[in-house]
C-alpha positions as CSV (number, residue, x, y, z in Angstrom):
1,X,9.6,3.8,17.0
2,X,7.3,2.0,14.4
3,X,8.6,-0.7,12.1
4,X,6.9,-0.8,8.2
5,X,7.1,-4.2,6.4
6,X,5.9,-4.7,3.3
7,X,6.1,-8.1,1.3
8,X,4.3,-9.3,-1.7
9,X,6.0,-8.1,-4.5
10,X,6.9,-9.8,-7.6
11,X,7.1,-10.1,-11.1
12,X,3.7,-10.7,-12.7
13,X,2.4,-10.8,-16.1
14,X,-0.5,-8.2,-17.9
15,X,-3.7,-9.2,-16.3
16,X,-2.3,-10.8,-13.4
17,X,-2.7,-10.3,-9.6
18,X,-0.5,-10.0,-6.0
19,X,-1.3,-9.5,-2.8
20,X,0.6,-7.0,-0.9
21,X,1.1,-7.1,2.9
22,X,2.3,-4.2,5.5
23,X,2.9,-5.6,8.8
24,X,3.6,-2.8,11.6
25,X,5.1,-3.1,14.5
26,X,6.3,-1.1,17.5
27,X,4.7,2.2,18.9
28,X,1.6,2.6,16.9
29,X,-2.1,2.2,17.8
30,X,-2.4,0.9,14.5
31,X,-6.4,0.4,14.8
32,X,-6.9,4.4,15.0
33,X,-4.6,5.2,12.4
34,X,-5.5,5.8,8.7
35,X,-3.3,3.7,6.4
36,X,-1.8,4.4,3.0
37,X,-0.5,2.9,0.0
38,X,2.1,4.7,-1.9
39,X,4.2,3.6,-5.2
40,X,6.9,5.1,-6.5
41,X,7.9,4.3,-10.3
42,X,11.3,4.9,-11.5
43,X,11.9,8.3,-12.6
44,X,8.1,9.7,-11.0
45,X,7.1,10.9,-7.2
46,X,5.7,8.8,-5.3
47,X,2.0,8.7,-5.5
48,X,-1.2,8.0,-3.2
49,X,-2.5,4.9,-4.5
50,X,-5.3,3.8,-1.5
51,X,-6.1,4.8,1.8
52,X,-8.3,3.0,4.4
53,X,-10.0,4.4,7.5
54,X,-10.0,3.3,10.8
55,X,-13.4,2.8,10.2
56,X,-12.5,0.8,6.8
57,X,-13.4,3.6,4.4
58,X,-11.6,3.2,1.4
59,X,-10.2,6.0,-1.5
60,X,-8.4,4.9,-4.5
61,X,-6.5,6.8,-7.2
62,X,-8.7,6.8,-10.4
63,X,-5.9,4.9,-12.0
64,X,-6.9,1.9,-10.0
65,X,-10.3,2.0,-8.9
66,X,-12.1,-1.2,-9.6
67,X,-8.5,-3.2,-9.6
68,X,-7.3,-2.7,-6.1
69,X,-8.5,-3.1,-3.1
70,X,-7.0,-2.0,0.0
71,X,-8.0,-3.7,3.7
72,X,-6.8,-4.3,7.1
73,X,-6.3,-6.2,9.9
74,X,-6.0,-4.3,13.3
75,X,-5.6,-7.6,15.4
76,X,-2.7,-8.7,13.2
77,X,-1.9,-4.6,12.8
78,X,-1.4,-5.3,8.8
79,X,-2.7,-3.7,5.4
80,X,-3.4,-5.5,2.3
81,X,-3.1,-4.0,-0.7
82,X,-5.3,-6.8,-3.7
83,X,-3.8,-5.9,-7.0
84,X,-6.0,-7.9,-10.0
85,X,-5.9,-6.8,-13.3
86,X,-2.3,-5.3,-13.4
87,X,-0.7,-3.5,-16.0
88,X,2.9,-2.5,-16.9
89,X,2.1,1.2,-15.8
90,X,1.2,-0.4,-11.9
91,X,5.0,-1.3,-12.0
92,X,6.9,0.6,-9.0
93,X,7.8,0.0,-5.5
94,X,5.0,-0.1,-3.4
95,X,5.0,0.9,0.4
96,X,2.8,1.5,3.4
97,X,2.5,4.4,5.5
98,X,0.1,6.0,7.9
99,X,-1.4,9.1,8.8
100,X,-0.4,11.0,12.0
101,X,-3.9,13.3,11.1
102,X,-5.7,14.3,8.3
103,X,-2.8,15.1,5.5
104,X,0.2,14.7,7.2
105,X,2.0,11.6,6.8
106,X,4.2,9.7,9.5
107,X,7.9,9.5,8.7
108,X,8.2,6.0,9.4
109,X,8.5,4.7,5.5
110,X,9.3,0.8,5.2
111,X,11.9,-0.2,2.7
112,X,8.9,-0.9,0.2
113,X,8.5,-3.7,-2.3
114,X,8.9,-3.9,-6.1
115,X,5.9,-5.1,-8.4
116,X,7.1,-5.4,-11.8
117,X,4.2,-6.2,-14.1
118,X,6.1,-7.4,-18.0
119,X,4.8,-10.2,-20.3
């Protein structure tokens, strides 16, 4: 079994920034495994937002490609998710995840964290 905890969330203003954090835990070889950022805003599906390699290649939605920036630590098996630059449409809760192989998502979801981003 594989534990997902993320942490970070908040409520920020327009322009502001957070740090997200995804700490696994449990049955994973978390240093081979690609890792994912989802969000989910009220009402929408959840979306891709970032992915990182094990090799520390990086993707990015186009909605937040020179804002975010996703990274990770495979000694302390975590994922960082930099948010600068926010905006009210980055508002949603935000989890991890990883990939079992190419395209096909584990089913371990963590409980997430909310972002809120309101002046």
């Amino acid at each position: 079994q594989v534990q997902l905890v993320e942490s970070g969330g908040g409520l920020v203003q327009p322009g502001g920034s957070l740090r997200l954090s995804c700490a696994a835990s449990g049955r994973i070889i978390f240093r081979i495994y690609t890792m994912a950022w989802y969000r989910q805003a009220p009402g929408k599906q959840r979306e891709l937002v970032a992915t990182i390699t094990s090799g520390h290649n990086t993707n990015y939605v186009d909605s937040v490609k020179g804002r975010f920036t996703i990274s990770r630590d495979n000694v302390k098996t975590t994922v960082y998710l930099q948010m600068n630059s926010l905006k009210p449409e980055d508002t949603a809760v935000y989890y991890c995840n990883y990939e079992l192989r190419p395209g096909v998502l584990s089913s371990d979801w963590g409980q997430g964290t909310q972002v809120t981003v309101s002046s």
